[in-house]
C-alpha positions in Angstrom: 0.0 0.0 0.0 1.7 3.4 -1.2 0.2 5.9 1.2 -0.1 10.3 0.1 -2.0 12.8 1.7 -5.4 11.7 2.4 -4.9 8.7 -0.4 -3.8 5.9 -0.5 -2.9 2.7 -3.4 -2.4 -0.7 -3.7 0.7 -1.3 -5.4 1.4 -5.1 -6.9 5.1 -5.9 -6.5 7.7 -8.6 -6.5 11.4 -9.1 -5.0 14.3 -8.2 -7.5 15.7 -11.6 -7.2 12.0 -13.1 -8.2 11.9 -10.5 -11.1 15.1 -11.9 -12.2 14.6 -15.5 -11.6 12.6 -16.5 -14.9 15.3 -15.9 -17.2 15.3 -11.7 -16.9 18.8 -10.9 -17.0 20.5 -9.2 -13.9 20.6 -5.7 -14.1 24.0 -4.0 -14.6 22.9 -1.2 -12.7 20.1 -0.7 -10.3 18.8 2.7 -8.9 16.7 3.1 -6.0 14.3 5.8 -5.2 11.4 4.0 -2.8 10.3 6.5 -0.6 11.6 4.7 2.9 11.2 1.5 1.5 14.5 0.6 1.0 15.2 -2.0 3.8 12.2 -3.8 1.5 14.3 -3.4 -1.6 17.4 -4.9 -0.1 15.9 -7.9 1.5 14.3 -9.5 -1.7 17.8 -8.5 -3.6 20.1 -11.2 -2.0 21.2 -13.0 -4.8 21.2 -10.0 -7.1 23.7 -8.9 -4.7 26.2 -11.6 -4.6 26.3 -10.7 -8.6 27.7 -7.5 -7.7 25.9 -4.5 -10.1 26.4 -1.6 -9.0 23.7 0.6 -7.0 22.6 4.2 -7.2 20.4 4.7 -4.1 18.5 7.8 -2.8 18.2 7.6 1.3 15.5 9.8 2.9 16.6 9.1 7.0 20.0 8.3 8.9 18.2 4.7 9.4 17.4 3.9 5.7 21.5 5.2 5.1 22.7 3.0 8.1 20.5 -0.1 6.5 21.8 0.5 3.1 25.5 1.0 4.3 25.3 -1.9 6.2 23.6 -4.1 3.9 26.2 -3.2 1.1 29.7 -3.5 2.9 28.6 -6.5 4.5 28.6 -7.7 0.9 31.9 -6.6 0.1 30.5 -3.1 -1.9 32.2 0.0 -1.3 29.6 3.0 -0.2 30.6 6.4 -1.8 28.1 9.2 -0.8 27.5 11.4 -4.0 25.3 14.1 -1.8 23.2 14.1 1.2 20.2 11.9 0.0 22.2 9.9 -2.9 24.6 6.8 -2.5 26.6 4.9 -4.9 27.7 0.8 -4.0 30.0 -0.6 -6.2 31.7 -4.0 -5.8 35.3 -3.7 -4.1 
C-alpha cells in the first residue's frame, strides 16, 4: 500500500531476485528511489547482490542510510556518498 496525503494505493510488487529469476537478465545497474522502502528493496535482492551490479540509491533518514551501508559492505560493496540523499555501491 503506497500511502499520500489523504490517499492511499495498492501497489502489486515482487522481489528483485523473483523479477530476475525466470530468465530476466541481472541488471547491470540498479537505482533506487522508494520513498523509505528501502530496507524492502534490499531484503528481496540477495542474490542480485552476490552478482555485484552496482547501486545508485536515494536515502530519505539516517536509518534507511545505516541499512543500506550496512547491507552493502557486508557484501563486500564499497559506499561512496554522492550528496546528502544519494549513495553509490559498487563492488570492491
Amino acid at each position: 500500500v503506497v500511502s499520500g496525503v489523504g490517499e492511499s494505493v495498492v501497489v502489486d510488487s515482487i522481489t528483485l531476485d523473483t523479477y530476475c529469476s525466470d530468465g530476466t537478465p541481472y541488471p547491470d545497474l540498479i537505482k533506487i528511489d522508494v520513498e523509505g522502502g528501502g530496507g524492502l528493496v534490499i531484503d528481496g535482492a540477495s542474490e542480485i547482490l552476490e552478482r555485484y551490479p552496482d547501486w545508485l540509491v536515494e536515502t530519505h533518514s539516517e536509518d534507511e542510510q545505516k541499512a543500506f551501508i550496512d547491507a552493502f559492505e557486508s557484501n563486500g560493496y564499497t559506499v561512496n556518498r554522492i550528496s546528502e540523499e544519494h549513495w553509490f555501491a559498487t563492488a570492491e
